[in-house]
C-alpha positions, 0 to 999 in steps of 0.5 A: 718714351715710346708712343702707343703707335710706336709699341704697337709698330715694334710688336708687329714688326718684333712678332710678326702676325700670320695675318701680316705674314702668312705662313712663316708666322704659324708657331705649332704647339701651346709650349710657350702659351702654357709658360706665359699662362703660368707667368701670369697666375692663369688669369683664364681661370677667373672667368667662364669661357665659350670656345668657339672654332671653324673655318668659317663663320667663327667671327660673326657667331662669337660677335652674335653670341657676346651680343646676346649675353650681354643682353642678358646682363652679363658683362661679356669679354670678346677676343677674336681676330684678325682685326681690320682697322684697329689692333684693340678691335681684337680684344673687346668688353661687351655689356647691355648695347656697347662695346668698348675695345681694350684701351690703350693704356692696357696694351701700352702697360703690357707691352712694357711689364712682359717686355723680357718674357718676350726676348726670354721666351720668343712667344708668337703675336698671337700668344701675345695678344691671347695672353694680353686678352686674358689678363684684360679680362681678368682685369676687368672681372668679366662674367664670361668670356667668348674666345674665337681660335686663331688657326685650328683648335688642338695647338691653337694658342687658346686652347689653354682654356677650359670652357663651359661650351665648345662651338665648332662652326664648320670644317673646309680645307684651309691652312691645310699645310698646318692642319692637314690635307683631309676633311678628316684631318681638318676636324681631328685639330678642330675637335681639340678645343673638345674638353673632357666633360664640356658639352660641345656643339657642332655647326655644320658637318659632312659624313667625313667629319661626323665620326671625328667629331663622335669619336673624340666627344665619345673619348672624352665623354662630352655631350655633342650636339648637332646644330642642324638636328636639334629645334630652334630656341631662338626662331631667328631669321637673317631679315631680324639681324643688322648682319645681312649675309645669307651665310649668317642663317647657318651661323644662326643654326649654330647659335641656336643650338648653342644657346640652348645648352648655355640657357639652363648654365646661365639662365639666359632671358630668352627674350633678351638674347634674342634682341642682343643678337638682331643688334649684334654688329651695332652692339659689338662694333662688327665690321665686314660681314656683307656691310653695307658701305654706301646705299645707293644715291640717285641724287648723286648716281651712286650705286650702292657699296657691299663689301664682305670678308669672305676670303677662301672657297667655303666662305665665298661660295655664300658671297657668290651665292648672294651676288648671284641671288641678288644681281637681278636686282641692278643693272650692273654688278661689279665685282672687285676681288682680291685675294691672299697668295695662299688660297686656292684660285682653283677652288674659288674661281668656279664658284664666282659669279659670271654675270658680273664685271670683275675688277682684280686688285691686290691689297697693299700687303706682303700676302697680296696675290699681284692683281696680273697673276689672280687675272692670268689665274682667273682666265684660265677658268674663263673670267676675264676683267680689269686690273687695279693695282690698288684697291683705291684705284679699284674702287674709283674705277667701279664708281666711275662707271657704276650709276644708283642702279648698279651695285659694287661689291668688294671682298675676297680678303680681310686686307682689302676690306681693311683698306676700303674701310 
């Protein structure tokens, strides 16, 4: 009998995940999630849904918002990805300030009763793992449940679900070889997740993306609503929350928004929301959005440790930004990146910081850029640095020469994230 690592291990290396993979991993079309759906009895029926897509800040609205419901009484099923540490980080059931990650025993007890759907039908891990998260839930008899996209929005493998609210964070360019090379072409996949007559908000738009947005809510007569053109219900501020990032303010923005259309649905105690949602990453077990590690020690002349998941020129224009707005407050920034073969160095390295002293590491992972070639790559923007093949060595190497009034951020890609925590 096989142990719960030894399945877990066969999954991944059976159906290989985008996030271990790349690119060969992506499965267009919802073919075979529509079949396993079916071979379940559409366990994605038995609970309410809140559909949330987007480039970035998908990850900590779906965490802000299963933390405020939950709150509020109801017992909230999160599924989001990629995880960092554990697989079960994925697929969580959020009530009152709690969370517990799906156990074991599920996962073990799915891997086995489905195991010839697998070999029959070939479905991708993430039409695995969005499928075992909707059994889960449905298992666990959830009142609601809050689903982040995997990539994209109209072939993603949870689009089989019809929500009560569809939530579109904002559009950059990302996976544009699976999701097109326009702004416009990028907003046409995600306004799939819009259903005929579920009202639908938007987080952030550009005058390229508005009309896709309105035309596609206008063909399917949903209500569509503009975060940043209505009032605030929930007159929150980054200071309130335990997700200190400067981004999270538009992520508040969408959420607010958000909140307001879902309020009337389920009668949500304001109140209540609101102190879900300042306590979101204890509530939830959120990890890597502008966490802090390690505070600074003058005892020991240790400088204070932040490490962000941030990885594509959207998101970490906002990590610039913050290290930029908050350098003056150290002696010493030191910067330590590494990023997937896939992104956009060209995009990214002029808006990094130039005050700052960079370490360029890869992370241990077949999607690592090489630490040499992110460097060559970053001097041809005219930023120059260190090389670490590891993170480890990265890290050691910051906190040789970084003292208690000095700061040391790490980021640039969930794998190295994942590896310093």
């Amino acid at each position: 009998m096989k142990t719960y690592e030894e399945k877990i291990a066969w999954l991944f290396n059976r159906f290989p995940s985008y996030q271990k993979v790349g690119k060969v991993a992506y499965k267009p079309g919802i073919e075979t999630m529509e079949a396993f759906d079916a071979a379940l009895g559409h366990t994605h029926r038995k609970f309410r849904s809140i559909h949330v897509a987007g480039t970035n800040g998908k990850g900590s609205t779906c965490h802000m918002l299963a933390a405020g419901l939950a709150a509020c009484g109801l017992k909230v099923g999160l599924y989001t990805s990629p995880h960092l540490v554990d697989f079960r980080e994925r697929m969580k059931i959020v009530e009152g300030d709690h969370f517990r990650m799906v156990p074991k025993e599920f996962v073990e007890a799915f891997i086995d009763h489905w195991n010839d759907f697998f070999v029959a039908h070939q479905p991708s891990f993430f039409e695995i793992t969005t499928a075992m998260a909707f059994d889960f839930f449905a298992a666990e008899q959830v009142d609601i449940a809050v689903v982040e996209t995997g990539l994209g929005g109209r072939l993603d493998s949870t689009n089989i679900i019809t929500p009560i609210l569809s939530i579109i964070t904002n559009i950059g360019l990302e996976h544009c070889e699976h999701l097109g090379f326009t702004l416009e072409a990028i907003a046409g996949e995600k306004a799939g997740i819009i259903k005929p007559g579920v009202p639908a908000v938007v987080g952030e738009f550009l005058p390229e993306t508005r009309p896709v947005f309105e035309a596609k809510a206008a063909a399917y007569g949903s209500p569509l609503t503009f975060a940043t053109e209505t009032d605030p219900c929930l007159e929150l501020k980054v200071a309130d929350l335990d997700l200190p990032g400067d981004y999270q303010e538009r992520n508040l923005c969408t959420l607010s928004a958000a909140v307001g259309i879902l309020r009337p649905m389920l009668g949500l105690d304001l109140a209540a929301f609101r102190e879900g949602v300042c306590h979101a990453a204890r509530n939830t077990g959120l990890h890597g959005r502008w966490e802090t590690l390690r505070k600074a020690d003058p005892v020991a002349h240790k400088a204070k440790i932040v490490c962000d998941t941030g990885h594509n020129a959207h998101g970490l224009r906002w990590v610039a930004e913050q290290v930029d707005r908050i350098s003056c407050d150290y002696d010493n920034v030191f910067f330590i990146l590494g990023l997937a073969r896939e992104k956009d160095v060209d995009a990214i390295a002029p808006l990094l910081p130039r005050n700052v002293s960079y370490i360029w590491t890869q992370a241990s992972s077949p999607r690592a850029l090489p630490a040499v070639d992110l460097a060559n790559a970053m001097s041809d923007h005219g930023l120059s640095g260190r090389v670490a093949f590891t993170v480890a060595a990265a890290l050691d190497e910051a906190d040789k020469k970084a003292t208690d009034k000095d700061l040391i951020f790490i980021g640039g890609s969930n794998f190295v994230v994942c590896e310093v925590l």
